[in-house]
C-alpha positions as CSV (number, residue, x, y, z in Angstrom):
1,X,-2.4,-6.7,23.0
2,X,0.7,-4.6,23.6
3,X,2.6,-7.9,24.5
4,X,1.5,-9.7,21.3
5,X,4.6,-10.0,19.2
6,X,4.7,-11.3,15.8
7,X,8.0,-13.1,14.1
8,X,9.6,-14.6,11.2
9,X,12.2,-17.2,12.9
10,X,14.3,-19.7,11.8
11,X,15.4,-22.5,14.3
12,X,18.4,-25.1,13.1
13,X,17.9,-28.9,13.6
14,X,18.5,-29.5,17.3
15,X,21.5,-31.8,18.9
16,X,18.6,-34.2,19.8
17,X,17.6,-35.1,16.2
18,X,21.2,-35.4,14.4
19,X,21.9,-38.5,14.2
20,X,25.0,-40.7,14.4
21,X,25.4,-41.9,11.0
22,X,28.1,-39.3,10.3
23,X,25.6,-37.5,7.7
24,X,27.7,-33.8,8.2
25,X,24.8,-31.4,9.5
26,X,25.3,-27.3,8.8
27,X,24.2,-25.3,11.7
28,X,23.7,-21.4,10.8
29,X,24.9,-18.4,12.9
30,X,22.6,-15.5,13.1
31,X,25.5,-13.8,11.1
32,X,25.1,-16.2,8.7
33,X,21.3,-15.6,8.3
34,X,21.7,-11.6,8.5
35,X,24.4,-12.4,5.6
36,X,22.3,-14.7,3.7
37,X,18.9,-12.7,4.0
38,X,20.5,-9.4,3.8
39,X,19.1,-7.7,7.1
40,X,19.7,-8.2,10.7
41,X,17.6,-10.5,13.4
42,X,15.8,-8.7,15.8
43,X,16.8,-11.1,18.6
44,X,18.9,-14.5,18.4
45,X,20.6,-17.0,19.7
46,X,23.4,-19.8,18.9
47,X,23.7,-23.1,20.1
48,X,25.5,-23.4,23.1
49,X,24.3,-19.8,24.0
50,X,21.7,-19.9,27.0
51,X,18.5,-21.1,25.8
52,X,16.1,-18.2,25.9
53,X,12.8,-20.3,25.9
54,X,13.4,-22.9,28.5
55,X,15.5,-20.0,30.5
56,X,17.8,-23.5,31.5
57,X,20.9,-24.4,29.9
58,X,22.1,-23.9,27.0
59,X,20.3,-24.1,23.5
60,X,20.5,-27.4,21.5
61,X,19.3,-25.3,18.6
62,X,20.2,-22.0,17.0
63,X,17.5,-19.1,16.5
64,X,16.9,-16.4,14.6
65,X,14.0,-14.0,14.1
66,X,12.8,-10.3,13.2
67,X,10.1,-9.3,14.8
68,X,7.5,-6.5,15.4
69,X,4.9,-5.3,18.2
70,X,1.9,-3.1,18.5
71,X,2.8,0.8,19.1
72,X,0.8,2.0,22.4
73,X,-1.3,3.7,19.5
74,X,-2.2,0.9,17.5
75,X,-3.2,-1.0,20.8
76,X,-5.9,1.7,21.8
77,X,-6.7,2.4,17.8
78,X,-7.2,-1.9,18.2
79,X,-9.9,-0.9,20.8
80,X,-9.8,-4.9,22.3
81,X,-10.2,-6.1,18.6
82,X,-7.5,-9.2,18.7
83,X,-8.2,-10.2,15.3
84,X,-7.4,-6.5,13.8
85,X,-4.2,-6.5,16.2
86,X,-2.9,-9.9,14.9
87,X,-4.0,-8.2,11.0
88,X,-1.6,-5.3,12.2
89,X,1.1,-7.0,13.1
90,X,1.0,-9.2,10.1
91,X,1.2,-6.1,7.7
92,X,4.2,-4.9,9.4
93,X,6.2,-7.8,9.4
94,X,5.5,-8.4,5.6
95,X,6.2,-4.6,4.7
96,X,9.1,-4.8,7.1
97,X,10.4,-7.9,5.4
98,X,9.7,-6.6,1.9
99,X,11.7,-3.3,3.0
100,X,14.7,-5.6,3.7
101,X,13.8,-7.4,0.4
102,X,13.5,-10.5,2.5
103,X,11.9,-13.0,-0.7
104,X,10.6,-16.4,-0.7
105,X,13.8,-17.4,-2.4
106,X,16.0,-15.9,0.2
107,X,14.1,-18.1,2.7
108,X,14.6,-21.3,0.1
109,X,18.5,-20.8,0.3
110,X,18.7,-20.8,3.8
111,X,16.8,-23.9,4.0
112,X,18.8,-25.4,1.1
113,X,22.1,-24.5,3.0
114,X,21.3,-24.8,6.7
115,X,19.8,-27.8,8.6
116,X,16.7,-25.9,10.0
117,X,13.3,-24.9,9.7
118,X,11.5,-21.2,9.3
119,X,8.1,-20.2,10.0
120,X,5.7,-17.0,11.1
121,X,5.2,-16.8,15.1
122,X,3.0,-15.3,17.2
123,X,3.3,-15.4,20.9
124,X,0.7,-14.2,23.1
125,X,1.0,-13.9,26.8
126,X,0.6,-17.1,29.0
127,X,-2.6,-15.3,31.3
128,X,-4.2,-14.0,27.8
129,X,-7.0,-16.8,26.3
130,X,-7.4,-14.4,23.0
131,X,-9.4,-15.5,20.4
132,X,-8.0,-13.9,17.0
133,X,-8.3,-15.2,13.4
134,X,-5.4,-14.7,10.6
135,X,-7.1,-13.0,7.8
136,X,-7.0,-14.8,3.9
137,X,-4.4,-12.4,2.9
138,X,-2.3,-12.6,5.6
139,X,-2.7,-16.8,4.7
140,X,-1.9,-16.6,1.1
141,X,1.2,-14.1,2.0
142,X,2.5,-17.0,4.1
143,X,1.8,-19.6,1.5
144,X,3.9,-17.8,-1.3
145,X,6.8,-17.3,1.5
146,X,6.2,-20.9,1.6
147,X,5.8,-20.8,5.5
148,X,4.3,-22.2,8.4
149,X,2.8,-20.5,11.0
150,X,3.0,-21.6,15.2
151,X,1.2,-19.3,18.0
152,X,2.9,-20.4,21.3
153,X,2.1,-18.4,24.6
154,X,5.2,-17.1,26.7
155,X,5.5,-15.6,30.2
156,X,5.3,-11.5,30.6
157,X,9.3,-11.9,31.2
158,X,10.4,-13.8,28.0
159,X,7.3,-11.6,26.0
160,X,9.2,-8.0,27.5
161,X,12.9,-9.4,26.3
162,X,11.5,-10.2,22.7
163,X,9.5,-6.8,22.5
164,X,12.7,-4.8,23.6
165,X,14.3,-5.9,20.0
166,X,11.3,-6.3,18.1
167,X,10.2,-3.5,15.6
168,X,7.2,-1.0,16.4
């Protein structure tokens, strides 16, 4: 549980999906996000920049995220309970995000000025089968942000980078 880690990220439209009918595409800049929403990211990266995921090449997208991870207190407080780690991890993000007065409309305007996407992400490690549920409130929270959520599973390599910038 100390390697889940829990995110609100943005991702821009990738190279692959603009097309060539000259429609102008505006791809954001984590210092245009940090600008827009007011805080800072936690981790990014631009296009062009190395593409953290794949860990080949560079990135045909831009991304952008804050996110937080379990305290080595929380984990043993957790006692092996995934579904009260994942409810954890959802409170801080949302009282991290309300801290930084990060609102549903904030996230609108990026999405009305950018070409991209945002949603809530939780990556677990790649040799962990966890079971967890996301509790009602922590779906209705993500339904007034107007979000989606993804979980996605990440080696112990990529999950360590992330946690170094994420918030405990």
């Amino acid at each position: 549980m100390e390697r889940f880690i829990l995110n609100l990220a943005f991702y821009s439209m990738p190279k692959s999906l603009i097309s060539d009918s000259g429609e102008d595409y505006i791809i954001f800049t984590n210092e245009e996000i940090d600008k827009t929403l007011r805080t800072h990211s936690a981790f990014h990266f631009n296009r062009d920049d190395l593409n953290f995921f794949s860990q080949h090449g560079n990135a045909a997208y831009s991304y952008w995220c804050q996110s937080v991870s379990l305290t080595k207190e929380e984990v043993a407080w957790c006692n092996d309970s995934h579904d009260l780690a994942v409810g954890i991890l959802f409170n801080k993000l949302r009282l991290n995000l309300q801290e930084d007065g990060v609102t549903a409309g904030r996230i609108k305007n990026i999405d009305q000025q950018f070409d991209c996407r945002c949603q809530i992400e939780l990556f677990f490690p790649d040799d962990n089968r966890a079971i967890f549920k996301v509790q009602r409130i922590d779906l209705n929270w993500m339904a007034d942000m107007h979000l989606d959520f993804e979980f996605r599973m990440l080696s112990d390599s990529l999950l360590e980078e992330l946690k170094k910038h994420s918030l405990s």
